[in-house]
C-alpha positions as CSV (number, residue, x, y, z in Angstrom):
1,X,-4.2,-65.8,16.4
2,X,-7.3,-67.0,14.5
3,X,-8.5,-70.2,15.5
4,X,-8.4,-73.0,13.0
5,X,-12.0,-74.2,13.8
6,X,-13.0,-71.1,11.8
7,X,-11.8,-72.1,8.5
8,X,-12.8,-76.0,9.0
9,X,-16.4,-74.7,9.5
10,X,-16.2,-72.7,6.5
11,X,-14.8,-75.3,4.6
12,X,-17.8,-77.9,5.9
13,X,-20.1,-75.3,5.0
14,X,-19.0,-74.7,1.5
15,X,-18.6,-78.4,1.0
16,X,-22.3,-79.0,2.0
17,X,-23.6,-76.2,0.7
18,X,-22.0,-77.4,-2.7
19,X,-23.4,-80.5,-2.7
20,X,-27.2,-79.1,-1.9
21,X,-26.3,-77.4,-5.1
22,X,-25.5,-80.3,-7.5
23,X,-28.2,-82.1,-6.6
24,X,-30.8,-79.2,-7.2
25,X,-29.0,-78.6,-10.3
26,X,-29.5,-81.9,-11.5
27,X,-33.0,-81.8,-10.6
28,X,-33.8,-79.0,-12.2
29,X,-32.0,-79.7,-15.0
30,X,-33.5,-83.2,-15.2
31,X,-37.1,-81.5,-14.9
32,X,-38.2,-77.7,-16.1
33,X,-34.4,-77.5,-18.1
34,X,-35.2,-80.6,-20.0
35,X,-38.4,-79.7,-21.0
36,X,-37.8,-75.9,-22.3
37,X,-34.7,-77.0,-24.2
38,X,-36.9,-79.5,-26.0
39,X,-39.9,-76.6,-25.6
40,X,-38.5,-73.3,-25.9
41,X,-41.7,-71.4,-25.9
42,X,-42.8,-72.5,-22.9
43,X,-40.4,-70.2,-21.0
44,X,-41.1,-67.4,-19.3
45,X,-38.7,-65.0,-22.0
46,X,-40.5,-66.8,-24.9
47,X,-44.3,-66.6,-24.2
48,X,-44.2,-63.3,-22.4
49,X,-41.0,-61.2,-23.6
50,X,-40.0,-62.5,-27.0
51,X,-43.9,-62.4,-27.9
52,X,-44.4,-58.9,-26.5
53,X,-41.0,-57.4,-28.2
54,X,-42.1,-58.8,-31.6
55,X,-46.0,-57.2,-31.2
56,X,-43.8,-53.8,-30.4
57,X,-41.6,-54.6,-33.3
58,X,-43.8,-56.0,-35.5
59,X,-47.9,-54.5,-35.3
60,X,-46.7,-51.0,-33.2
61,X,-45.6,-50.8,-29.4
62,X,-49.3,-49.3,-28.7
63,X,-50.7,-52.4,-29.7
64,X,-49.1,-54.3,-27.0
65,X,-51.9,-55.0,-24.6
66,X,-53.6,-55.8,-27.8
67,X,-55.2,-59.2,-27.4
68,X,-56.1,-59.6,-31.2
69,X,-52.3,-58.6,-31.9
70,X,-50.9,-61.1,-29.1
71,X,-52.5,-63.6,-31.2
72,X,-51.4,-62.9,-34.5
73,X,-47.6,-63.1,-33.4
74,X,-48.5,-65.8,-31.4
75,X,-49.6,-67.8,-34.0
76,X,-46.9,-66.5,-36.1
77,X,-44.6,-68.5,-33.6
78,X,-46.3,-71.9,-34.2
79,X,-49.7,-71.7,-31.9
80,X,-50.2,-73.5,-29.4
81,X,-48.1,-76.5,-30.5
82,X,-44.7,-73.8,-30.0
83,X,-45.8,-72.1,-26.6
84,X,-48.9,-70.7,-24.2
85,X,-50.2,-68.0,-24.6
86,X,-52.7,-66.0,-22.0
87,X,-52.4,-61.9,-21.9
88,X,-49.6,-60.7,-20.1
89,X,-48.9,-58.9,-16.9
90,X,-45.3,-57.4,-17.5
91,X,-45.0,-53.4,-17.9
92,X,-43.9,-52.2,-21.8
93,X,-39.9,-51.7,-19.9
94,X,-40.0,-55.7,-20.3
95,X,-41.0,-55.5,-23.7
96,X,-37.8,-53.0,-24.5
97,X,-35.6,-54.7,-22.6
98,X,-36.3,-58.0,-25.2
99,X,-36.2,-56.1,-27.9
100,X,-32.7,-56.8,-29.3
101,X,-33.3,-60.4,-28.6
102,X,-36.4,-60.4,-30.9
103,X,-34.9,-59.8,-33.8
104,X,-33.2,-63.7,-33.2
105,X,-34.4,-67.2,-34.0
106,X,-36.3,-67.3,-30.3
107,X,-33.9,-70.8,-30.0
108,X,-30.9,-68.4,-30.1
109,X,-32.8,-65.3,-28.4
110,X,-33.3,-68.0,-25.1
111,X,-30.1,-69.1,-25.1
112,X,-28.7,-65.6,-25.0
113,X,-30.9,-64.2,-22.3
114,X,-30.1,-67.6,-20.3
115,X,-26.4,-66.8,-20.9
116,X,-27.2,-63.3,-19.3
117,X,-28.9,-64.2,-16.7
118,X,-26.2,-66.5,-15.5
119,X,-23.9,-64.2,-15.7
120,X,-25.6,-61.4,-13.7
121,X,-26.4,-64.2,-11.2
122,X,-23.0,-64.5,-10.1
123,X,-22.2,-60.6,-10.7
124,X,-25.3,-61.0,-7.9
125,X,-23.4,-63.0,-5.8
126,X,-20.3,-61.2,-5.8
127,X,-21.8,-57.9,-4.8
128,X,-23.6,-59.3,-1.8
129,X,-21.5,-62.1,-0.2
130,X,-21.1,-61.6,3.4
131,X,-16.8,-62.1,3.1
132,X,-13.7,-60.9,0.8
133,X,-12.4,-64.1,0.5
134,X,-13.0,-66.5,-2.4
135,X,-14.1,-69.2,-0.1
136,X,-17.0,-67.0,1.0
137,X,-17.9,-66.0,-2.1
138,X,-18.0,-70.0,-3.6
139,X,-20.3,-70.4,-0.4
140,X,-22.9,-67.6,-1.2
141,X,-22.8,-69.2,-5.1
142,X,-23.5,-72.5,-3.9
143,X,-26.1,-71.3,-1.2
144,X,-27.8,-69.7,-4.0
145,X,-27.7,-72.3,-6.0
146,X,-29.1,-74.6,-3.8
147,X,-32.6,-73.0,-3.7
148,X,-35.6,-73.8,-6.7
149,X,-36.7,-70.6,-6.9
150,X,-33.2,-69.3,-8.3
151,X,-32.8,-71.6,-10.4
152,X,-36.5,-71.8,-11.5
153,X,-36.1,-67.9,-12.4
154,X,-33.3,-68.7,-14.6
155,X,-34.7,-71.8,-16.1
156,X,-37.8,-69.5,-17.1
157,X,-35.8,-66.8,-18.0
158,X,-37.5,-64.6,-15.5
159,X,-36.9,-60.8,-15.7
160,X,-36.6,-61.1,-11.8
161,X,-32.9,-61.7,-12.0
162,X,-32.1,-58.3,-13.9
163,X,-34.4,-56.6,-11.2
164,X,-32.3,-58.2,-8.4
165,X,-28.9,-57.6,-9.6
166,X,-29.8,-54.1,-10.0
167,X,-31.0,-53.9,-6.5
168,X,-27.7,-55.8,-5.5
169,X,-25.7,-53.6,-7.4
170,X,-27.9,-50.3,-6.2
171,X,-26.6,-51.3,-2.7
172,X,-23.1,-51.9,-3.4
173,X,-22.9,-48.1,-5.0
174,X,-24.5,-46.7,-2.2
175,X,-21.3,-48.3,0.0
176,X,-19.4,-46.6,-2.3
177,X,-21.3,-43.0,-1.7
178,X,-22.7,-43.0,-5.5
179,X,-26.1,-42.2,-4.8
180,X,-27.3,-40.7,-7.6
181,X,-26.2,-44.1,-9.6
182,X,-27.8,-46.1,-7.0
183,X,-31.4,-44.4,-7.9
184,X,-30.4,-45.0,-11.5
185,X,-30.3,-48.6,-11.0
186,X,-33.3,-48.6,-8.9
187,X,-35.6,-47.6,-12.2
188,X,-35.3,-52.0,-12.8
189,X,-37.8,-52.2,-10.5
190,X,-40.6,-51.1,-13.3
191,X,-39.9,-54.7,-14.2
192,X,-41.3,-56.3,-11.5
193,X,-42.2,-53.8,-8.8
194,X,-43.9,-56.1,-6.4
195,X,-40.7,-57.6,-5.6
196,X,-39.2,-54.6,-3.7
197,X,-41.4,-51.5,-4.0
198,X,-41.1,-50.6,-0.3
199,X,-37.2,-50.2,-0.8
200,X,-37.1,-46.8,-2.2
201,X,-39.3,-45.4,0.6
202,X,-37.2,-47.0,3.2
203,X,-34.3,-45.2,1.7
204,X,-36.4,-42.0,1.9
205,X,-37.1,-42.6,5.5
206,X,-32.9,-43.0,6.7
207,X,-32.1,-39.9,4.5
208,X,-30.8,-41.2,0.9
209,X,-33.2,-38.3,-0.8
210,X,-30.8,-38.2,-3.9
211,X,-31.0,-41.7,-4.7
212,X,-34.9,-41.5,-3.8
213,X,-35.0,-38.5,-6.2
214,X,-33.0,-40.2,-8.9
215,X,-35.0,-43.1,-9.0
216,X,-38.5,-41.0,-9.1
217,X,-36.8,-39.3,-12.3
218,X,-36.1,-42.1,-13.8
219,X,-39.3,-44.1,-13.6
220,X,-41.5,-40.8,-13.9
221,X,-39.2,-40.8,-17.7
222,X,-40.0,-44.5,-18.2
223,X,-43.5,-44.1,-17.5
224,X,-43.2,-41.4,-19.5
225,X,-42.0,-43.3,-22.7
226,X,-44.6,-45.8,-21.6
227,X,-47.3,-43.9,-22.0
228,X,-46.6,-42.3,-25.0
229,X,-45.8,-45.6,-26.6
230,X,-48.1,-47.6,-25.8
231,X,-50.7,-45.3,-25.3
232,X,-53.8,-44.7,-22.1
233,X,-55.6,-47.3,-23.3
234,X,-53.3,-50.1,-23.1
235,X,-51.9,-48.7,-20.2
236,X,-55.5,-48.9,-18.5
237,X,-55.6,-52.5,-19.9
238,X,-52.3,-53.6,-18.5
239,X,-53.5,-52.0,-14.9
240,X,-56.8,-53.8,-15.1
241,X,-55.0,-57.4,-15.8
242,X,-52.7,-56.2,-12.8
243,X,-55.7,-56.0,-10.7
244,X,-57.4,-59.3,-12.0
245,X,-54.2,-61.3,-11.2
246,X,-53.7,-59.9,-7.5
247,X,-57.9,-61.1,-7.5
248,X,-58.2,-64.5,-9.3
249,X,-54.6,-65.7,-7.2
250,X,-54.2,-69.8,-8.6
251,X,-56.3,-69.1,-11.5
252,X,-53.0,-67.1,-13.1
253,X,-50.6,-69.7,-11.1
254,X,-50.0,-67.2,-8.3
255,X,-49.5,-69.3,-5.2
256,X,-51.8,-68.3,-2.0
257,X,-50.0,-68.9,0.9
258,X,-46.6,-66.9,0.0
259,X,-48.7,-63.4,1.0
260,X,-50.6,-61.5,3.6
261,X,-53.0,-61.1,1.3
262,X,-53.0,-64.4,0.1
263,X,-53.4,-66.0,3.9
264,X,-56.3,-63.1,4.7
265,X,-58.3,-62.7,1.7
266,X,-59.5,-59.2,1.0
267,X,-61.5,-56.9,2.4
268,X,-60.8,-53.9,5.0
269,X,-58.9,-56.0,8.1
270,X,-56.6,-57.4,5.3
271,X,-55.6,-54.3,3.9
272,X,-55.3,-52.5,7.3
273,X,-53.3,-55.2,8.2
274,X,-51.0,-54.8,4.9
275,X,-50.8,-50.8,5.7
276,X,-49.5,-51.6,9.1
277,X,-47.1,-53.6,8.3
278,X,-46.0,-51.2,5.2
279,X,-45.8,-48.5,8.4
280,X,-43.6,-50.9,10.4
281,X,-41.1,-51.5,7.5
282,X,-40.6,-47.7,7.2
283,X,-40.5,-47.2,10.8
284,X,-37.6,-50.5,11.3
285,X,-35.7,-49.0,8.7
286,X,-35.8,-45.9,10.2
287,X,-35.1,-46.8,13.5
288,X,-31.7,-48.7,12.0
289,X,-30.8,-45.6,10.0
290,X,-27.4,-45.3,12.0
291,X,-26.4,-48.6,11.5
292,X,-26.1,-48.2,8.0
293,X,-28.2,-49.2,4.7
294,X,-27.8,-52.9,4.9
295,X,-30.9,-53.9,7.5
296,X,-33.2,-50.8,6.0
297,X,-32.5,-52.1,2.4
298,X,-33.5,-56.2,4.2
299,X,-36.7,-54.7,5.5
300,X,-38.0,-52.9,2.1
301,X,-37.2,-56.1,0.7
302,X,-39.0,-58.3,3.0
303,X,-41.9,-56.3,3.6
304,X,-42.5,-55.9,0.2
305,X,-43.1,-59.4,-0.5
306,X,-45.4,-59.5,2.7
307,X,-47.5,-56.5,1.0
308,X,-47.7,-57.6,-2.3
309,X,-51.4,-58.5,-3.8
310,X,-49.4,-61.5,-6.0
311,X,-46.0,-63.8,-6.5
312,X,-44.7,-66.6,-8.2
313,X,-42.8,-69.3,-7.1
314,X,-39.5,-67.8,-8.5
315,X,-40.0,-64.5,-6.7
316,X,-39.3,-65.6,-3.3
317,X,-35.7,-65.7,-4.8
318,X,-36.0,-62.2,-3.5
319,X,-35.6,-63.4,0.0
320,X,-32.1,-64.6,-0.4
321,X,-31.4,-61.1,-1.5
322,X,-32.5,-59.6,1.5
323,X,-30.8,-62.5,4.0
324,X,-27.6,-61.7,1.8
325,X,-27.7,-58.1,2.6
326,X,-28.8,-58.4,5.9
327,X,-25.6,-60.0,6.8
328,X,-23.7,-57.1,6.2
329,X,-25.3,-55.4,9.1
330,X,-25.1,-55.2,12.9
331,X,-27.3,-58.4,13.7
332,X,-27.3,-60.5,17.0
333,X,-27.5,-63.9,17.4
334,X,-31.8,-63.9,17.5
335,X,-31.2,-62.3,14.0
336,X,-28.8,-64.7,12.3
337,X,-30.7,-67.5,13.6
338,X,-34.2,-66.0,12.0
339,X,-32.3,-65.3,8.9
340,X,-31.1,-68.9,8.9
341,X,-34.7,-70.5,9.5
342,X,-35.7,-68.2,6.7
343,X,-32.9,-70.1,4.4
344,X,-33.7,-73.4,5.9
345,X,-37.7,-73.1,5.0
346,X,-36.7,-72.0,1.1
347,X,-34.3,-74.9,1.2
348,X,-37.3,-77.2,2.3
349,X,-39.8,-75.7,-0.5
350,X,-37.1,-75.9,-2.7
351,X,-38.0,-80.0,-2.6
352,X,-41.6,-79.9,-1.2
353,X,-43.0,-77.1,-2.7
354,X,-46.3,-76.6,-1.4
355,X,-48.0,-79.5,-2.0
356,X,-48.7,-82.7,0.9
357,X,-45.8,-82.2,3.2
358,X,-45.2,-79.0,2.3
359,X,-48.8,-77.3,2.6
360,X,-47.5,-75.1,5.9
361,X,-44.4,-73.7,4.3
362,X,-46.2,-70.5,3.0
363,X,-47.2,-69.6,6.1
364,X,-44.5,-70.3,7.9
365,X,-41.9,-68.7,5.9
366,X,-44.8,-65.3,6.2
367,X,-44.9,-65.9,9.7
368,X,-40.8,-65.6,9.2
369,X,-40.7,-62.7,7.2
370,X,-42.5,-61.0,10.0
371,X,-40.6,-62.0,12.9
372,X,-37.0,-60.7,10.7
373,X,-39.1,-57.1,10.6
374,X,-40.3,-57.1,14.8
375,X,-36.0,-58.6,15.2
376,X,-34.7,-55.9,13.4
377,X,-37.2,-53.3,15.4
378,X,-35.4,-54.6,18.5
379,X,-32.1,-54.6,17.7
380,X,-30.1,-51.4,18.8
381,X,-28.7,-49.5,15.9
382,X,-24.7,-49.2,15.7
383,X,-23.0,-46.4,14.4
384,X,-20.1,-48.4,13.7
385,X,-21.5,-50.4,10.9
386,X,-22.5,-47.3,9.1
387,X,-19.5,-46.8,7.4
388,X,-18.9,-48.8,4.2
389,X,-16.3,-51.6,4.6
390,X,-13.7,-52.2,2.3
391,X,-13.8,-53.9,-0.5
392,X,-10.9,-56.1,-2.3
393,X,-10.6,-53.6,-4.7
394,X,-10.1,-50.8,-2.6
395,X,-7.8,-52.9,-0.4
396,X,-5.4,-53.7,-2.9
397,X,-5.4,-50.5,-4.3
């Protein structure tokens, strides 16, 4: 018989997990969701998507790295009165992707691609809670929406979210044995690729080589498009402003402490140090390739946002994808417990951020990350959890 402590815990959790989630709700709404429903433009989808979709639409799409062109639909929109504008980092994929929404009023365009994001959000959830029952599920919701950076993506209208889901939903269809689709839904990762680059190569590593090879066909025909759309020359300047970002760090709001690169600086012992830890991702995923693709997919995650030469606040969002995953694999007690500091520290940024009390988050949460990759090296693969478990659907069919 199932004890009935179980369920009370559950219960207790969802109820406090719930409330964590009103009350960042509230403050986010009260704060950034105030100010871009009374400033549209300054979002995230308006200053960097909408304005790149209407230079493609508008002046040519190989005239999007085009500063002079930036500027004429910029001040098209209204100038600096209607939004910021400063030359963008996001690969011409973005830019398609906001097409359709260009052609709106950007009032209605935001509101739309709000309404989407929400919506994948809890598609998100619903892929990757740890449980079949609704009560579960609520939880992961409300644990999600608990955390700032979440809720900061969507408030933005961060591309992030469609790159996650797609990771999310990569991962359920390799559960389901559709690897080929998987790799398909892998290509999102042109849209942010510092997010989760190492996650393909970890599947290369535990033997997914169709899903691998899927997603190299895809992005090799998207860089393909790419180029011949917006040309070498604006490719060269979008991989120039790539560089400069990883370079000038707070100068393009790109937080410090959230990287190794960040913490060390450059120079030949950072970057040795960011190769070895690339080399211990691969080699944790591949030592947990009989367990399954749950802790291998965790790792690329993780170490990819240890790698990275740059993030934003809203990016560490990518954690919870990771934790969420991760749950869904063989993990001891030393695990849950990391993975549960690691939600406890983006719970704590969530309402210090990084300023006065919260200047030793960054590295601690780093420090984190690391300690989930050298846990997961230790633990002893099971064979048991590499078969897919069942899901509702399959259940009731």
């Amino acid at each position: 018989m199932r004890s009935p402590a179980r369920p009370t815990a559950q219960v207790l959790i969802l109820v406090v997990a719930a409330a964590l989630a009103l009350n960042q709700l509230r403050a986010t709404a009260a704060t950034w969701g105030n100010f871009i429903l009374h400033h549209p433009g300054f979002s995230d989808f308006s200053s960097c998507f909408y304005l790149m979709a209407r230079v493609g639409l508008h002046l040519g799409w190989s005239r999007l790295y085009d500063l002079g062109a930036q500027r004429q639909e910029w001040l098209a929109l209204g100038g600096p009165d209607a939004m910021p504008w400063f030359p963008t980092l996001l690969a011409p994929p973005v830019a398609w992707l906001a097409a359709p929404f260009a052609l709106l009023p950007l009032p209605v365009a935001l509101a739309c691609w709000t309404a989407l994001l929400v919506g994948l959000l809890f598609l998100g959830c619903h892929l990757v809670a740890p449980g079949r029952s609704r009560l579960a599920r609520w939880t992961a919701v409300c644990a999600t929406l608990a955390l700032f950076p979440v809720l900061f993506a969507v408030v933005l209208g961060d591309v992030l979210i469609v790159e996650l889901v797609a990771v999310a939903a990569a991962w359920w269809f390799l559960r389901q044995r559709r690897e080929v689709v998987a790799g398909l839904l892998l290509t999102a990762l042109v849209f942010k690729p510092q997010v989760a680059i190492l996650v393909p190569f970890a599947l290369l590593v535990i033997g997914y080589w169709r899903t691998v090879l899927s997603w190299a066909a895809g992005s090799a025909g998207i860089a393909a498009i790419a180029v011949a759309t917006t040309g070498l020359d604006g490719m060269h300047a979008w991989a120039l402003r790539i560089v400069a970002a990883a370079a000038a760090g707070p100068e393009v709001l790109v937080p410090a402490q959230f990287t190794i690169q960040g913490l060390l600086g450059h120079g030949v012992g950072p970057f040795v140090v960011r190769c070895l830890i690339v080399v211990l991702t691969l080699a944790v995923a591949y030592h947990q390739r009989a367990s399954g693709i749950a802790l291998p997919m965790a790792v690329g995650l993780v170490g990819s946002l240890l790698v990275t030469p740059y993030l934003h606040d809203q990016d560490l969002a990518t954690l919870l994808l990771a934790g969420g995953i991760a749950l869904h694999g063989s993990l001891d007690q030393g695990q849950r417990r990391i993975l549960l500091a690691g939600y406890l520290l983006l719970l704590a940024i969530s309402y210090w951020g990084f300023d006065g009390r919260g200047v030793l988050l960054g590295p601690v949460l780093v420090v984190t990350e690391f300690a989930f990759l050298l846990a997961a090296w230790r633990l002893v693969a099971s064979p048991a959890a590499a078969a897919p478990r069942e899901f509702p659907s399959q259940a009731a069919a």
